[in-house]
C-alpha positions in Angstrom: 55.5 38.0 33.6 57.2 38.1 30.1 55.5 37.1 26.9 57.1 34.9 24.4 56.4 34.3 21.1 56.7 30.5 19.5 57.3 30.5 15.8 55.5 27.3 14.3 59.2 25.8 13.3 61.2 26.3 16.3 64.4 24.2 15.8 66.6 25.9 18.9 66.5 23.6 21.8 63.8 24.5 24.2 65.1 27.2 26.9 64.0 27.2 30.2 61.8 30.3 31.1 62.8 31.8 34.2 60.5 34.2 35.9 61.5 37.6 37.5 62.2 37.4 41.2 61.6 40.1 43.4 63.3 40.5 46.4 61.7 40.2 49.1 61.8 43.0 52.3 62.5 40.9 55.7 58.9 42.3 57.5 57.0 41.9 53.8 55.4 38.5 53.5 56.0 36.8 50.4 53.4 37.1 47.4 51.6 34.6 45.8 54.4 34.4 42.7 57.0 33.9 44.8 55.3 31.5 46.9 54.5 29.4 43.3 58.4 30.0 42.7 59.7 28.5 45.5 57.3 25.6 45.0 58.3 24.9 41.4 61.6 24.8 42.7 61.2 22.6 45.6 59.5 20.4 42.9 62.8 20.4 40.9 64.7 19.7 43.1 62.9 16.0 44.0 65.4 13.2 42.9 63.4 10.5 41.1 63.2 6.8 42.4 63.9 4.2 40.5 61.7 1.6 41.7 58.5 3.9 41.7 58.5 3.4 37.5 57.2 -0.2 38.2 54.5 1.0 40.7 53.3 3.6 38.8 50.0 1.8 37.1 48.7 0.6 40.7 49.3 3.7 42.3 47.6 5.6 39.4 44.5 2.8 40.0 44.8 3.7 43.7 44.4 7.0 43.0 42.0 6.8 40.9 39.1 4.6 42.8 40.2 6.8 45.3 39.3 9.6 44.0 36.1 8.2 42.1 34.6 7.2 45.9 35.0 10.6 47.1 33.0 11.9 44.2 30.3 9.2 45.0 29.8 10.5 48.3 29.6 14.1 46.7 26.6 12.7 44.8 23.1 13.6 46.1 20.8 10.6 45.4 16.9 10.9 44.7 14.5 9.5 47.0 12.4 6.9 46.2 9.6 9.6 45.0 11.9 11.4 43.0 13.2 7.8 41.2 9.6 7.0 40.7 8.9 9.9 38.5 12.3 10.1 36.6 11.4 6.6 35.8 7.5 7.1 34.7 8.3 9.9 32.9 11.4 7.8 30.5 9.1 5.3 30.0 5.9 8.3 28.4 8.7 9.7 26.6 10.0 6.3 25.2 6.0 5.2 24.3 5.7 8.7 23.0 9.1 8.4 21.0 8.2 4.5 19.8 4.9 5.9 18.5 5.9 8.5 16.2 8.9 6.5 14.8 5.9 4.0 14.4 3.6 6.5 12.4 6.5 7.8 10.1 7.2 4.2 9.2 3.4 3.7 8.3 3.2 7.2 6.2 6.7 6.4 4.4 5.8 2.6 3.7 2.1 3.6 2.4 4.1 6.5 0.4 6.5 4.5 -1.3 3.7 1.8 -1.8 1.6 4.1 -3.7 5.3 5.6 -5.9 6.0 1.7 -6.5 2.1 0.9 -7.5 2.7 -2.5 -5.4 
């Protein structure tokens, strides 16, 4: 695999980076590279459809919920127990949260009442 370098203002026309193929011996079984190589160039070589340009939003939609409900079932859900104490313990940390926003407002207000001498 070469490495190239791209300058920050390239102004040539971009060049199509070919990889070195290997041949391959009749009893050796192709390698992993070459086996991405032929793919790439199997995708290349797909003529596009015209009509699929229209389609393309509600098969990306398709695809999509698609692909969202198979990560739903992925998803392992909590019992009822489990729901119960995720729940109870949101609700301490909000009353615990509420109360010291609650005491900070008391100390500032009685602060600034004493600065103010109201």
């Amino acid at each position: 695999m070469a490495i190239h370098r791209i300058k920050a203002k390239d102004d040539s026309p971009k060049k199509k980076v070919e990889k070195s193929k290997k041949p391959v011996k009749k009893d050796q079984k192709p390698t992993k590279t070459t086996k991405k190589i032929i793919e790439a160039e199997k995708v290349e070589q797909k003529p596009k459809k015209k009509g699929f340009i229209l389609f393309r939003p509600f098969f990306a939609l398709g695809r999509y919920i698609r692909d969202s409900w198979r990560e739903i079932r992925h998803v392992r859900w909590p019992d009822r127990k489990l729901t119960w104490k995720m729940t109870i313990s949101v609700i301490i940390y909000v009353l615990i949260f509420a109360t010291v926003i609650m005491l900070l407002d008391m100390l500032f207000t009685f602060l600034f009442n004493q600065l103010l001498g109201a």
